[in-house]
N, C-alpha and C positions, 0 to 999 in steps of 0.2 A: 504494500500500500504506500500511498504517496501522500503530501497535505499541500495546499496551495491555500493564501490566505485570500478570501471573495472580497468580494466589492465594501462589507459590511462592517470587512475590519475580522471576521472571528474564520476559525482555523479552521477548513473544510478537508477531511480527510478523503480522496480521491482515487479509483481503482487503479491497478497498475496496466498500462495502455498493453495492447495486443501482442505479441511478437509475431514479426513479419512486415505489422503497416509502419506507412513511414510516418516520420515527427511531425511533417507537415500535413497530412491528414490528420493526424491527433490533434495537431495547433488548431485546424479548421475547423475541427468539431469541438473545442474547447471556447474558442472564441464565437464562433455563429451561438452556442446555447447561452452563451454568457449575453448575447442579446438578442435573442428572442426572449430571454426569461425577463430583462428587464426592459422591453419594450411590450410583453404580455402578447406574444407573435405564435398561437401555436399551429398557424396553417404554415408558417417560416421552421417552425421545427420538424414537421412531417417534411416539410421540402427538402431539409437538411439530411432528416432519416435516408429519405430516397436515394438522396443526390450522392451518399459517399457510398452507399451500398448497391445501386444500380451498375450494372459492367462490371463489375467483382464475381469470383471466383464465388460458389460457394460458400466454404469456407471463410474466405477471408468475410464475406457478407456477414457472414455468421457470427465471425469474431466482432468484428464494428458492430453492428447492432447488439451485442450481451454487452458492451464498453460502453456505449452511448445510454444502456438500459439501465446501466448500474451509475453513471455518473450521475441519473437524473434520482436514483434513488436515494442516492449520498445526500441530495438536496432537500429528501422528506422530514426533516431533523428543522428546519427553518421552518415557524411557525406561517410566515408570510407566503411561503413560497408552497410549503406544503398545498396551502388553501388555493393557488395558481394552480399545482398540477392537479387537483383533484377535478376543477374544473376542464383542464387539456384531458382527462383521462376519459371524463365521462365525453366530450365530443370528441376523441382518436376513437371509442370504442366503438363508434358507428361512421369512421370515414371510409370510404372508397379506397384507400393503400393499404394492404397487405401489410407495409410498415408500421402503419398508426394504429391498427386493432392490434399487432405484435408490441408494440409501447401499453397498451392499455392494458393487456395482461400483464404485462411487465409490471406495470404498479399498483394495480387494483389490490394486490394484497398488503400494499402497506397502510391502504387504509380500511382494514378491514375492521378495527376496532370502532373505531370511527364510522363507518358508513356501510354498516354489514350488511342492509338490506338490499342499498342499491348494489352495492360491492357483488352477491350473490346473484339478484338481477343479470346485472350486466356479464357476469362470470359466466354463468348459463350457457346466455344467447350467446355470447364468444364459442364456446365450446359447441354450439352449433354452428360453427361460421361453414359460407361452402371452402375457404382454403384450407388445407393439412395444416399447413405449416402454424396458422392460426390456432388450430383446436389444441397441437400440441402446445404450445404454448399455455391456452386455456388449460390443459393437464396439469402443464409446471406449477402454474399458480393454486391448483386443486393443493397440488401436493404440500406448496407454500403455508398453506393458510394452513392444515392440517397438521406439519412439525412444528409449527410454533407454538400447537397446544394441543398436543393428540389426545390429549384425554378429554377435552371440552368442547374440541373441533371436531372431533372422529363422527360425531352424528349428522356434521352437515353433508359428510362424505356418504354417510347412510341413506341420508334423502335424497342425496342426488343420486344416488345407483336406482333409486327407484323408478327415477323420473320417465315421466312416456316416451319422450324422445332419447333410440337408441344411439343418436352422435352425442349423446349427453354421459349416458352408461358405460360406452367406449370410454370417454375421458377421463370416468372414475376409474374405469380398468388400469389404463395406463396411469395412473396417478400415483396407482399403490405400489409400482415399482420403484418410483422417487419418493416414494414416504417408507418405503421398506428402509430399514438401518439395524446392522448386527450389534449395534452401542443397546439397542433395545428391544431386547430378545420377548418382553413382554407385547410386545406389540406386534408378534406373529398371529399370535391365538386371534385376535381380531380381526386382525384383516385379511385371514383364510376366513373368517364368518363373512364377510363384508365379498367376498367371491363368491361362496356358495352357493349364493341362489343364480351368480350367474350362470353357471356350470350348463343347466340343460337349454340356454339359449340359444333359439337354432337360426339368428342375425347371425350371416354369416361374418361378417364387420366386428360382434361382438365377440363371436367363434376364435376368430383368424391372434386376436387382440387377449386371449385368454390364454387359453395351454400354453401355443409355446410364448409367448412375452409376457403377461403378468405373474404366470405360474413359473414358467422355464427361464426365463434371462432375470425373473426378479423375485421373487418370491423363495425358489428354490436357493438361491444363490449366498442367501443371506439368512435363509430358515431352514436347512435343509433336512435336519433332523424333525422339526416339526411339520415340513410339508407331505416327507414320508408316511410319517402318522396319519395325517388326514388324507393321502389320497390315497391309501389302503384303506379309510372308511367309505370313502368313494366309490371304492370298486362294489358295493353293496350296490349298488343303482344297476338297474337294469338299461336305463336310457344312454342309448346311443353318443350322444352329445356330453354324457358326464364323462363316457368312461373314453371318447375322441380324446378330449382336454386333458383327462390325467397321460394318455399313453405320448400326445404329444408336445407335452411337457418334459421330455427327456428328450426330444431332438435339436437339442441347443449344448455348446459345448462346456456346460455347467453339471451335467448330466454326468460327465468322466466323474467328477468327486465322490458320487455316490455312487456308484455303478453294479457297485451288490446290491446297493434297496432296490434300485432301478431295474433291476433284470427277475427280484423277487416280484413288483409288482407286473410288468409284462408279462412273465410266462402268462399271466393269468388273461390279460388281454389280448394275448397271441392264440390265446385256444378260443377267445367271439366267434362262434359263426359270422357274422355279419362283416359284410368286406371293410366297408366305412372301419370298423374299429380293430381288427387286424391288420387292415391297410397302416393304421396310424400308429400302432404297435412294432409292423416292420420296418416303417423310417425311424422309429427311436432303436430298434434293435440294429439297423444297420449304422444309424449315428454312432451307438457305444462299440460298433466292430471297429469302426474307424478311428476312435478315440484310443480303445483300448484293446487294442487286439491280440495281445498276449493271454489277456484275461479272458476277456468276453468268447472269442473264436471258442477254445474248447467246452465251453457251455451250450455254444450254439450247435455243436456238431453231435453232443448226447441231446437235445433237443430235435436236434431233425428224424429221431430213430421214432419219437411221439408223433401218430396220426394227426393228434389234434394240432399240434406243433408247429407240423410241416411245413406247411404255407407261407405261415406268417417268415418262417426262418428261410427259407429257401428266396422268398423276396426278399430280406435282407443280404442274401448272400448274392441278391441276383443270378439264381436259377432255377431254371423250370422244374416242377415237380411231376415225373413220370410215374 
């Protein structure tokens, strides 16, 4: 971190700028907010957003905009100024730039204490915007609001899984992997409750967003021992769509760390008649061949001698069962 002292006189503690852009981009974007904030310009600050991130690489877009999102945060600490952006947030969260609804989630949670109703409002309909790039964003802030107070906030997370619009439910999905943290091992047991009922959702959006990324890249990765537990209770469900999400939930290369619970819970998904959930049992079984093939290989070859077996492993191994 950096400090620069503001116009005000008092010490503004400042992110540290990008590595890769150069100084004079950083100078650019330091001086144009330093006045639109004090000329109260915020159609000149979306212009600004655009203008350094448009023709950029990905990435580099990427990095400019989390820099430019955090300078303005560092600014919420000013009582004066706070009360300017909360007014630019609420009008970026309904402009026409991709940039300016991406600024809006950006700060909508700092004034959450403050302005929780609109704050949730407005969070929502973000999280239904038609760009990706948007909703995920509306995620980050899900997840924001929710580690600054998981025990107080965890229910607004609850209500919003419920919500009727599934581009909503997606975003609590993706939420819980940036609110998952191994500092707080208590905080598994909820938020596999806080899945559950998604489990037999047959939105394939909701589908795609469960098993393997909130369950496999996030959940698993951070709870692993707890997540074992609960999706061997899972495997009780008869529905198709529960026991999809558990089997491919181990097609992510997080799946290696545990790869004896993982290959205890398959066998049992690999003998489903039902193609759908044998299908999704031998991409995680041929994910753990690839992973770990010293291991896994000879388990799968006393498995192919099993009728029920067969299939699913012979797809993994990619060959035809005669």
């Amino acid at each position: 971190m950096v400090g620069r002292v503001n116009r005000a006189g008092g010490h503004l503690v400042l992110p540290v700028p990008p590595a890769g852009v150069s100084a004079s981009t950083i100078d650019l974007l330091h001086s144009r907010f330093e006045s639109v904030l004090a000329y109260d310009l915020p159609d000149g600050l979306v212009a600004t957003l655009v203008a350094v991130t448009r023709r950029r690489s990905n990435a580099e877009a990427s990095a400019l905009l989390d820099y430019a999102f955090r300078l303005l945060r560092a600014r919420l600490a000013s009582a004066p100024t706070r009360r300017k952006l909360w007014v630019w947030t609420r009008h970026c969260a309904a402009r026409p730039e991709v940039e300016a609804r991406q600024m809006a989630c950006a700060l909508l949670d700092g004034f959450w204490k403050d302005e929780r109703k609109d704050v949730e409002r407005l969070l929502l309909n973000l999280a239904r915007d038609e760009d990706r790039e948007v909703r995920l964003f509306a995620a980050s802030t899900m997840a924001r609001v929710i580690r600054a107070n998981f025990k107080a906030n965890l229910r607004y997370l609850r209500a919003w899984s419920r919500h009727p619009d599934p581009s909503v439910r997606r975003q609590v999905i993706i939420a819980t992997v940036a609110v998952a943290d191994e500092r707080h091992p208590d905080w598994a047991r909820p938020l596999l409750d806080l899945l559950e009922p998604h489990l037999s959702d047959r939105d394939p959006y909701i589908r795609r967003n469960l098993g393997p990324f909130a369950l496999g890249q996030g959940m698993l990765r951070v709870y692993p021992d707890a997540c074992l537990e609960r999706f061997e209770k899972w495997l009780g469900s008869a529905d198709e769509i529960v026991r999809w999400n558990v089997a491919m939930a181990f097609t992510g290369p997080v799946a290696a760390l545990c790869w004896e619970g993982a290959l205890r819970i398959l066998r049992l998904l690999a003998a489903d008649p039902r193609r759908f959930v044998w299908g999704a049992a031998a991409a995680a079984l041929k994910n753990l061949l690839q992973l770990r093939p010293q291991r896994v290989g000879p388990v799968l070859q006393e498995w192919m001698k099993l009728p029920a077996l067969r299939v699913a492993v012979s797809s993994a191994f990619n060959t035809s069962v005669r």
